[in-house]
Backbone as XML, in Angstrom:
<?xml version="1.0"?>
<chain id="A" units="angstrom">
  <residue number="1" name="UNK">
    <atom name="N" x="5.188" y="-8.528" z="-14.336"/>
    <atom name="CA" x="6.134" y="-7.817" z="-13.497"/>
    <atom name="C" x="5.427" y="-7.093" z="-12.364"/>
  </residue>
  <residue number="2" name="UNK">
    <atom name="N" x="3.751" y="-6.530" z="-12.525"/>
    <atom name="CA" x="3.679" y="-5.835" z="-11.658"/>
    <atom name="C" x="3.181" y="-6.377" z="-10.616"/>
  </residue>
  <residue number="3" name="UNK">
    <atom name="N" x="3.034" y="-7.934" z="-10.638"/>
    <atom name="CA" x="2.580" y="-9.332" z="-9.547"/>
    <atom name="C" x="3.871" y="-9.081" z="-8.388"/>
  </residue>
  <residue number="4" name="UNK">
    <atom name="N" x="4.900" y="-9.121" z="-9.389"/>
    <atom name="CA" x="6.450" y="-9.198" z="-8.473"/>
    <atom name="C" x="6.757" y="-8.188" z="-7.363"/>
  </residue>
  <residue number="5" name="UNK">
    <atom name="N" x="6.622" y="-6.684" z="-8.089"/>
    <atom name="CA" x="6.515" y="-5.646" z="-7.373"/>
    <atom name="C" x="5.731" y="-5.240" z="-6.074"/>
  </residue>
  <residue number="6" name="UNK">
    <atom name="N" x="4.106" y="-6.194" z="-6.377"/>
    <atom name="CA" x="3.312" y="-6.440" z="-5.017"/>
    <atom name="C" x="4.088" y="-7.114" z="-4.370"/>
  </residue>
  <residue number="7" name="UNK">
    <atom name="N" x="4.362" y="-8.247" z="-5.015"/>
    <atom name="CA" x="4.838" y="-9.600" z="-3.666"/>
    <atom name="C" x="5.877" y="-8.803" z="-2.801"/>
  </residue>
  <residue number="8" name="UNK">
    <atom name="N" x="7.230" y="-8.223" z="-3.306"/>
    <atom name="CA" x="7.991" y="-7.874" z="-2.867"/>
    <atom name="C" x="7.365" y="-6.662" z="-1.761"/>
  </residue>
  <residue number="9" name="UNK">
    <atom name="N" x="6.991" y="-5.678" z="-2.342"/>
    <atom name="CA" x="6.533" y="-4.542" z="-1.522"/>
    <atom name="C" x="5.517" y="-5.172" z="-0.060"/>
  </residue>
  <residue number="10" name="UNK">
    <atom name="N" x="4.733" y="-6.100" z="-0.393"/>
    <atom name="CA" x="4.049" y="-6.874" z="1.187"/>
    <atom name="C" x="5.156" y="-7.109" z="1.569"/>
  </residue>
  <residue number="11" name="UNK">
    <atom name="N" x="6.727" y="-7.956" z="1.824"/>
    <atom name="CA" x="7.389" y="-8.494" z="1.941"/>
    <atom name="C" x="8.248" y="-7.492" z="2.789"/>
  </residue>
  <residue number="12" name="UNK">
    <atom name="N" x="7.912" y="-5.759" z="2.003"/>
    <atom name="CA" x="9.026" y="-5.012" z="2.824"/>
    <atom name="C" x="9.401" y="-5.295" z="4.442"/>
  </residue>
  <residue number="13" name="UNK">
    <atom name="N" x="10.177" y="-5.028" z="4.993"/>
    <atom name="CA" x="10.553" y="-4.865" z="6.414"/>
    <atom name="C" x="10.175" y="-3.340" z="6.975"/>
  </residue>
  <residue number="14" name="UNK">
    <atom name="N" x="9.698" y="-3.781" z="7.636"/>
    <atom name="CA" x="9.124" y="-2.226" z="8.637"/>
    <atom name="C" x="10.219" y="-2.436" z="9.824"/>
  </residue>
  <residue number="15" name="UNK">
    <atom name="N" x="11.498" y="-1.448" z="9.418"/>
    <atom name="CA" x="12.408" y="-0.850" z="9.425"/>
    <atom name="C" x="12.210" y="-0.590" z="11.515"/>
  </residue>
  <residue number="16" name="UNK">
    <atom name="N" x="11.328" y="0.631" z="11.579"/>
    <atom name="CA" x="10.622" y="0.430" z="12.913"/>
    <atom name="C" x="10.754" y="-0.418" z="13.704"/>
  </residue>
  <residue number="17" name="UNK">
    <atom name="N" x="9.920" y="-1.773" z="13.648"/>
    <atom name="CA" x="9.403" y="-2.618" z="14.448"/>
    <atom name="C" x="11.131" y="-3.360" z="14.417"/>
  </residue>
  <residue number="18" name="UNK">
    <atom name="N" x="11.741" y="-3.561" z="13.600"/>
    <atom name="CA" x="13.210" y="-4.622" z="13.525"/>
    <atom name="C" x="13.852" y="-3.372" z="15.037"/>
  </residue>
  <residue number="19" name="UNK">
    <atom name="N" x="13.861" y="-2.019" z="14.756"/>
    <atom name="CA" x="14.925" y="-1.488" z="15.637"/>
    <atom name="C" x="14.257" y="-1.241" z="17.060"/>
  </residue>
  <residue number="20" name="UNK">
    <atom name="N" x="13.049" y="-1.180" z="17.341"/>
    <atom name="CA" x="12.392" y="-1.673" z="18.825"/>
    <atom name="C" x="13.171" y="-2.813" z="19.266"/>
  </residue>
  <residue number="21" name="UNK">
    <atom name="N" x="13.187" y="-3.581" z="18.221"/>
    <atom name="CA" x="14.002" y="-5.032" z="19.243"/>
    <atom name="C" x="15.376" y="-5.215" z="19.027"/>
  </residue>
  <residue number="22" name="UNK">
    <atom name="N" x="16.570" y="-4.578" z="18.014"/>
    <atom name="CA" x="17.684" y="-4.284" z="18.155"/>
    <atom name="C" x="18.376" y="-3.726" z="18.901"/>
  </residue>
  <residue number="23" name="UNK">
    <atom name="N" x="17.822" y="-2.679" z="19.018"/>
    <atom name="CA" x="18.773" y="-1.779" z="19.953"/>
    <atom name="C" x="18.157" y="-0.765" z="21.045"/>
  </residue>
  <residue number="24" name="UNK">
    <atom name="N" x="18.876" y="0.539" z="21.290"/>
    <atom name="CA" x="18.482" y="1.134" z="22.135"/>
    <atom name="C" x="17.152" y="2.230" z="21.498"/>
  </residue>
  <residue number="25" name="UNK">
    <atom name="N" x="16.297" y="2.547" z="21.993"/>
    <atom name="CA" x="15.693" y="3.861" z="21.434"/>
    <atom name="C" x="16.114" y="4.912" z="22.113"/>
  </residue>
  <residue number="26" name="UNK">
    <atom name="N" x="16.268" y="5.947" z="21.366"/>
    <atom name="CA" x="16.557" y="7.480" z="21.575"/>
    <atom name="C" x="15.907" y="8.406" z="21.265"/>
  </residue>
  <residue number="27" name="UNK">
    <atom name="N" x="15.519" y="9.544" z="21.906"/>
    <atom name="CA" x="14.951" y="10.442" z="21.563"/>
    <atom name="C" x="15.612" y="11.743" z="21.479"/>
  </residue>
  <residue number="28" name="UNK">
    <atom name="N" x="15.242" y="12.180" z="20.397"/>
    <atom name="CA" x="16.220" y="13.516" z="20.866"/>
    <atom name="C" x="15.329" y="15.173" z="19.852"/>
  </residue>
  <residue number="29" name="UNK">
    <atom name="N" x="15.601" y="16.045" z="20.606"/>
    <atom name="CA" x="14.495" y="17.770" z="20.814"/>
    <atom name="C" x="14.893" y="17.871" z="18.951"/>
  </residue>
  <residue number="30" name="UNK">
    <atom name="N" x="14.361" y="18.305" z="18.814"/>
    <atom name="CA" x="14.253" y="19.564" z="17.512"/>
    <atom name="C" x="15.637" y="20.205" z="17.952"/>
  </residue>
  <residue number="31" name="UNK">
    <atom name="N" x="16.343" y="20.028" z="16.506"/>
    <atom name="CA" x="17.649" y="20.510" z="16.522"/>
    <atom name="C" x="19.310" y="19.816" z="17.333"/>
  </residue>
  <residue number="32" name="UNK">
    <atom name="N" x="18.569" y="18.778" z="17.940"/>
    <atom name="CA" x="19.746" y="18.104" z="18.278"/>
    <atom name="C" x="20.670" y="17.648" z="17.357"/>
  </residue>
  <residue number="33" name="UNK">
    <atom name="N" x="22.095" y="17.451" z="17.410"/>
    <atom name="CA" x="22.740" y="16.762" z="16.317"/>
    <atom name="C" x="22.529" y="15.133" z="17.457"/>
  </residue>
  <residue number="34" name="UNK">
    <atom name="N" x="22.727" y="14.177" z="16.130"/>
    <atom name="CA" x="22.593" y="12.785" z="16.461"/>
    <atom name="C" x="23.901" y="12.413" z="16.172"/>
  </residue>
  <residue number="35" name="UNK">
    <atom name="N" x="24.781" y="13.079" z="15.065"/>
    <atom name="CA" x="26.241" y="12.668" z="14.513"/>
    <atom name="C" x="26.573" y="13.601" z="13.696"/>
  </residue>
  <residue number="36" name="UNK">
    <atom name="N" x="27.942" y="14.111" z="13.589"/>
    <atom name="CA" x="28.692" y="15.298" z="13.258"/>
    <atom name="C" x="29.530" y="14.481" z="11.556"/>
  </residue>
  <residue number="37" name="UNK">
    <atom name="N" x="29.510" y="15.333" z="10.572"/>
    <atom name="CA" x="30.330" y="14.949" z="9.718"/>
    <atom name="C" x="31.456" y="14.789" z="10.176"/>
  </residue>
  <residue number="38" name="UNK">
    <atom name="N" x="32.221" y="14.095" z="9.886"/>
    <atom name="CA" x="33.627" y="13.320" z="10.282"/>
    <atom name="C" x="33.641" y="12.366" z="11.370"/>
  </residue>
  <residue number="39" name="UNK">
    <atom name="N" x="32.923" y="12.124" z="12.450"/>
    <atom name="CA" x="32.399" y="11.653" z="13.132"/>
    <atom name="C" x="33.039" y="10.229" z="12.512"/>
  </residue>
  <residue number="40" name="UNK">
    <atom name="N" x="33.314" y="8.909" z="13.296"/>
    <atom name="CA" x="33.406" y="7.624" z="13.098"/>
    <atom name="C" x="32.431" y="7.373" z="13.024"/>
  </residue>
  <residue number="41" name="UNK">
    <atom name="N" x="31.790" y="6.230" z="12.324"/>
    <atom name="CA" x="30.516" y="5.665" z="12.316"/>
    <atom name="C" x="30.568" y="4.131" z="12.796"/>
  </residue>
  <residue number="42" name="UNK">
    <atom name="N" x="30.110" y="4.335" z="14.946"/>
    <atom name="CA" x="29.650" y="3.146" z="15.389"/>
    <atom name="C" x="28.343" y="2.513" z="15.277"/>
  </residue>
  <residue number="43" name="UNK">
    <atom name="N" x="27.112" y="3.059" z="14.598"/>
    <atom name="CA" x="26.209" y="2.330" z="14.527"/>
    <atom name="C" x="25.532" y="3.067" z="13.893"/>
  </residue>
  <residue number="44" name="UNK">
    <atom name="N" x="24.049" y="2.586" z="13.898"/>
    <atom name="CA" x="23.283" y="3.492" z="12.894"/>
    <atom name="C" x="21.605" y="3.854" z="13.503"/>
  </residue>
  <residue number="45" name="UNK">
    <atom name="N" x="20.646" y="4.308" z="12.800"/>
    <atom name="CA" x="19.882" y="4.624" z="13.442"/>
    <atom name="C" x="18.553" y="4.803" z="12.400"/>
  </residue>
  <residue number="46" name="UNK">
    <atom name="N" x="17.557" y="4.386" z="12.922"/>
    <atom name="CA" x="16.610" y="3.762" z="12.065"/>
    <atom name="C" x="14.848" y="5.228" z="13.032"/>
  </residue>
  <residue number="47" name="UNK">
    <atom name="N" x="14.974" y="6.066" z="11.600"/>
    <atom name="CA" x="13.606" y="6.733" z="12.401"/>
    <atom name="C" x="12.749" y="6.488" z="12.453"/>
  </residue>
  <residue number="48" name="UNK">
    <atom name="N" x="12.146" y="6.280" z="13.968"/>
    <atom name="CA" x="10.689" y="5.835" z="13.969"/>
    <atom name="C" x="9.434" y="7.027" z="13.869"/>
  </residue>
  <residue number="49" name="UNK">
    <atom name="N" x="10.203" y="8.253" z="14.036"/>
    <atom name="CA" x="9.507" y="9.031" z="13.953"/>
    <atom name="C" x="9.709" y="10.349" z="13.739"/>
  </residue>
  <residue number="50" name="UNK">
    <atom name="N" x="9.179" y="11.495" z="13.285"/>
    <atom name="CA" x="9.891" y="12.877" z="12.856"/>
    <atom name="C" x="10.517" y="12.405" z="11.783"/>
  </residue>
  <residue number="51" name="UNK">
    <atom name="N" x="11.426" y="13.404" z="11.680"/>
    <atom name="CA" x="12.147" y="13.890" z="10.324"/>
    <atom name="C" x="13.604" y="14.558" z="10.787"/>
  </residue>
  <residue number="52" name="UNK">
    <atom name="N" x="14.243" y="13.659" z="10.156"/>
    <atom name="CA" x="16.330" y="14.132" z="10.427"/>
    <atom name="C" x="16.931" y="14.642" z="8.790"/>
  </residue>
  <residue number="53" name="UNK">
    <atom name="N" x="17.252" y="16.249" z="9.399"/>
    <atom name="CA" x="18.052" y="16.892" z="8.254"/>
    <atom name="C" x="19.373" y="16.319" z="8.128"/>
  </residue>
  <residue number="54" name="UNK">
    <atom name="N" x="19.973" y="15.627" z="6.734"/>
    <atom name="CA" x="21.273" y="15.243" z="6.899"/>
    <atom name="C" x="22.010" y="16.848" z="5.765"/>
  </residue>
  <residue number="55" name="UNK">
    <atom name="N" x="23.068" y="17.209" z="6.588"/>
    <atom name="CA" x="23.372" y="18.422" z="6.371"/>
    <atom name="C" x="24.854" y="18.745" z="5.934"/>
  </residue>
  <residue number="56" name="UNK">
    <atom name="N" x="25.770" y="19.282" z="5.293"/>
    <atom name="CA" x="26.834" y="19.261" z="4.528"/>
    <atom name="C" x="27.464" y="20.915" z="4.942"/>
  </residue>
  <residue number="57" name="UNK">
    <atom name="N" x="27.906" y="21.380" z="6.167"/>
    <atom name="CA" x="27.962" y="22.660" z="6.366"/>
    <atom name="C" x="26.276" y="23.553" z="6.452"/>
  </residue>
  <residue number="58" name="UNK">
    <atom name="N" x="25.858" y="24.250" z="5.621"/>
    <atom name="CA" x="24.771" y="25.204" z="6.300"/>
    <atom name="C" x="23.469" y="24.280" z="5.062"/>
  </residue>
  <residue number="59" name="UNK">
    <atom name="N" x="24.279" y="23.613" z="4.572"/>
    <atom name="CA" x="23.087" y="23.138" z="3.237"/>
    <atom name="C" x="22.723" y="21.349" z="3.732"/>
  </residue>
  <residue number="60" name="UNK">
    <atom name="N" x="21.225" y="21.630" z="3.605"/>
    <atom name="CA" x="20.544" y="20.465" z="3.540"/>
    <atom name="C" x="20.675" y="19.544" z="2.406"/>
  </residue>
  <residue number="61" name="UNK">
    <atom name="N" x="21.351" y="18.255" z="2.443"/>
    <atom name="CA" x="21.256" y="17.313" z="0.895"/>
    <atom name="C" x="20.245" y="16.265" z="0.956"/>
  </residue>
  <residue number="62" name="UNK">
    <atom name="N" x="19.649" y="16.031" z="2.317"/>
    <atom name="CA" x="18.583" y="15.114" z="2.036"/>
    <atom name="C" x="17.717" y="15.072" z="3.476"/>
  </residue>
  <residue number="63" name="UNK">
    <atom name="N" x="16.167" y="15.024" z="3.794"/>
    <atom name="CA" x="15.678" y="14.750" z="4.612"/>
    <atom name="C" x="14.893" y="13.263" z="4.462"/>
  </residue>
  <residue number="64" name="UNK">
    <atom name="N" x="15.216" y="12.813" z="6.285"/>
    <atom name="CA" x="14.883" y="11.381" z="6.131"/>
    <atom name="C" x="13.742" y="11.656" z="7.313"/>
  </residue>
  <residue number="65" name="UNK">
    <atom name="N" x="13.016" y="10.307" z="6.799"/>
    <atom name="CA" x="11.733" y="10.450" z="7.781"/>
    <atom name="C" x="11.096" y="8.761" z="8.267"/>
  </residue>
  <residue number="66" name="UNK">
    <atom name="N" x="10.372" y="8.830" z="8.670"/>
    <atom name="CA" x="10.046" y="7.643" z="9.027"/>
    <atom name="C" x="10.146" y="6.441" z="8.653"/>
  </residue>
  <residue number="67" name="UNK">
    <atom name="N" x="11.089" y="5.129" z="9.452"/>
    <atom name="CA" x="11.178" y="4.017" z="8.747"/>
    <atom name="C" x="12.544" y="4.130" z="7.467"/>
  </residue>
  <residue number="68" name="UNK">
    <atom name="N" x="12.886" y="4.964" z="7.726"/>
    <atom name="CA" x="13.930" y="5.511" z="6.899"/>
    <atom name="C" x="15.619" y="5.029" z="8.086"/>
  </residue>
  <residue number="69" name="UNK">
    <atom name="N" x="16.411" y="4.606" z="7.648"/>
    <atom name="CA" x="17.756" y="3.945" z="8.307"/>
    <atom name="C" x="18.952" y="5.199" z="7.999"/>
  </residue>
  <residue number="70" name="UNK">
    <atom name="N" x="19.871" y="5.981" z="8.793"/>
    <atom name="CA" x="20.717" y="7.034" z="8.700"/>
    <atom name="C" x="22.100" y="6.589" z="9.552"/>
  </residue>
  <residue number="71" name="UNK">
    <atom name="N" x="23.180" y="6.968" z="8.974"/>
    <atom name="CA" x="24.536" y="6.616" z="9.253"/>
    <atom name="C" x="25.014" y="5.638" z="9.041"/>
  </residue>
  <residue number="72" name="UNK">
    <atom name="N" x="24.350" y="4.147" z="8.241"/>
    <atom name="CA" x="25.116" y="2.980" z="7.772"/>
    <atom name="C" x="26.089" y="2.955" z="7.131"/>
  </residue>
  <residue number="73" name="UNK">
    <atom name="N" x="26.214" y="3.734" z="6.448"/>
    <atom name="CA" x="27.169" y="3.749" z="5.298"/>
    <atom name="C" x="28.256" y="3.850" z="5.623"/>
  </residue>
  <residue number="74" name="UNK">
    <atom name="N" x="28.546" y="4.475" z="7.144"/>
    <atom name="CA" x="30.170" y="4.366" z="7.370"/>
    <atom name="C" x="30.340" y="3.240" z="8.207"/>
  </residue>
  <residue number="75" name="UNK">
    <atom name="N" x="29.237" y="2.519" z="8.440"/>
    <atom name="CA" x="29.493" y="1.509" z="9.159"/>
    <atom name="C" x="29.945" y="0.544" z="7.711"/>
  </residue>
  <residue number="76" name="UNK">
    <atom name="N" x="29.240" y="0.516" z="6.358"/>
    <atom name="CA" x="29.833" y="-0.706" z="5.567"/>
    <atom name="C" x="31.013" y="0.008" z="4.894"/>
  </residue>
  <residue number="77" name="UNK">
    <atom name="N" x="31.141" y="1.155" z="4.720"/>
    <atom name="CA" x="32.806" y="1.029" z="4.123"/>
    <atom name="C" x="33.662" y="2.059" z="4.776"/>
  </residue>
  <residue number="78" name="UNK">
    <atom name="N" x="33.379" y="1.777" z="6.715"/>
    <atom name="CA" x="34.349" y="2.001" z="6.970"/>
    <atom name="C" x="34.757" y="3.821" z="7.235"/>
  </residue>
  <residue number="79" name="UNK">
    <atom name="N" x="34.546" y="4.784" z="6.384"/>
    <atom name="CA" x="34.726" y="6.212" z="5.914"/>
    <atom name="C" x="34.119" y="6.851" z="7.210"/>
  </residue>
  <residue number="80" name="UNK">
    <atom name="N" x="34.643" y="7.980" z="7.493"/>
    <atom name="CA" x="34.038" y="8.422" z="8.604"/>
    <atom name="C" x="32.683" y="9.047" z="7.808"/>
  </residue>
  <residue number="81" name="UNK">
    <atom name="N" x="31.853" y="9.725" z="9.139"/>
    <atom name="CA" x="30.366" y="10.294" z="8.672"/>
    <atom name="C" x="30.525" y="11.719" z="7.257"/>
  </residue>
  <residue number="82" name="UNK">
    <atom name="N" x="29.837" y="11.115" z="6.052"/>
    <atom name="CA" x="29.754" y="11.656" z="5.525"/>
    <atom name="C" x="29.079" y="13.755" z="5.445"/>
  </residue>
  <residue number="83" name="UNK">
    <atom name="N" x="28.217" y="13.756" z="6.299"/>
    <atom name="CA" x="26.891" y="14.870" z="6.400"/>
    <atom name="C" x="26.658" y="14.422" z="8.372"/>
  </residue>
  <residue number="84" name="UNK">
    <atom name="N" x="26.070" y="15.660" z="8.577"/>
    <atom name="CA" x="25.123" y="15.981" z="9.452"/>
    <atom name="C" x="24.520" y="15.243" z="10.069"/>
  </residue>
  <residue number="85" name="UNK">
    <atom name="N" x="23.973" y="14.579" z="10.872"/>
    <atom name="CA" x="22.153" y="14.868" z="11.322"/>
    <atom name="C" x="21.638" y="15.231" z="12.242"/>
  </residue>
  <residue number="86" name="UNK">
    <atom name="N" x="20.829" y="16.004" z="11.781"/>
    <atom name="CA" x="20.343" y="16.872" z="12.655"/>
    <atom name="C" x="18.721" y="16.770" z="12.912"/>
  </residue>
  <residue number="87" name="UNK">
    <atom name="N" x="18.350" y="16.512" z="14.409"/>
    <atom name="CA" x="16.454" y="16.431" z="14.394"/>
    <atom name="C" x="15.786" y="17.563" z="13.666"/>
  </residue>
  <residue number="88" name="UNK">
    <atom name="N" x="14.745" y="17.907" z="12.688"/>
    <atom name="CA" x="14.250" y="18.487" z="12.222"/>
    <atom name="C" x="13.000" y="18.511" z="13.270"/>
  </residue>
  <residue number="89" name="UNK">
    <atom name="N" x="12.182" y="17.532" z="12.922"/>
    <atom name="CA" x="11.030" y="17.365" z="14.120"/>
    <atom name="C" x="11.350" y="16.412" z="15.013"/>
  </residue>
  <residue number="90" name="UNK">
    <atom name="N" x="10.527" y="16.490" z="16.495"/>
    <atom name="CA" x="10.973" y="15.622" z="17.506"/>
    <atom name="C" x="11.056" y="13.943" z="16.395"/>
  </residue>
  <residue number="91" name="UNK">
    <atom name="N" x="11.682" y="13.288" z="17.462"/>
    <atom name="CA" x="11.551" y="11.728" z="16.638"/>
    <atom name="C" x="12.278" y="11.082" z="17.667"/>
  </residue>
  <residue number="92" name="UNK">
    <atom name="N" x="12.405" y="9.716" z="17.494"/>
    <atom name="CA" x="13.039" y="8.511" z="18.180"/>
    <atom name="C" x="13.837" y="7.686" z="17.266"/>
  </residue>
  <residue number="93" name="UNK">
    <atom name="N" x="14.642" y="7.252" z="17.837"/>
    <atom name="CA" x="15.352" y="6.944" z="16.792"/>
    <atom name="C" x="16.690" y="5.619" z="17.385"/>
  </residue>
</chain>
């Protein structure tokens, strides 16, 4: 099993390099919001760099960081934006 776990893990996708050639890059300051809870969810956003607080009113439920993908989820079922996000450190995204 732990042959499988290598193969797969070389295999990962660097998340990064796919959204350089998808879409637009963005940058945005320390403390910007990127998307508001309730918010529709038109697309999503993949960090290449820094760290995005996803936030629920004044409470943090999860920080994402590099190579890490944020807001899909209302793109697959639809639901408006669950949480926050907010730039923690500068990043692109």
């Amino acid at each position: 099993m732990n042959g499988e776990v290598e193969k797969n893990d070389a295999q990962a996708i660097d998340m990064r390099v796919f959204a350089r050639s998808a879409g637009a890059n963005i940058r945005f300051g320390v403390g910007n919001i990127i998307f508001n809870r309730g918010d529709t969810g038109q697309c999503m956003y993949i960090v290449q760099s820094g760290a995005i607080e996803m936030t629920v009113g004044d409470k943090v439920v999860e920080t994402c960081g590099e190579n890490e993908a944020i807001g899909f989820m209302s793109m697959v079922d639809g639901a408006l934006r669950s949480s926050t996000a907010r730039c923690d450190r500068p990043r692109r995204g």
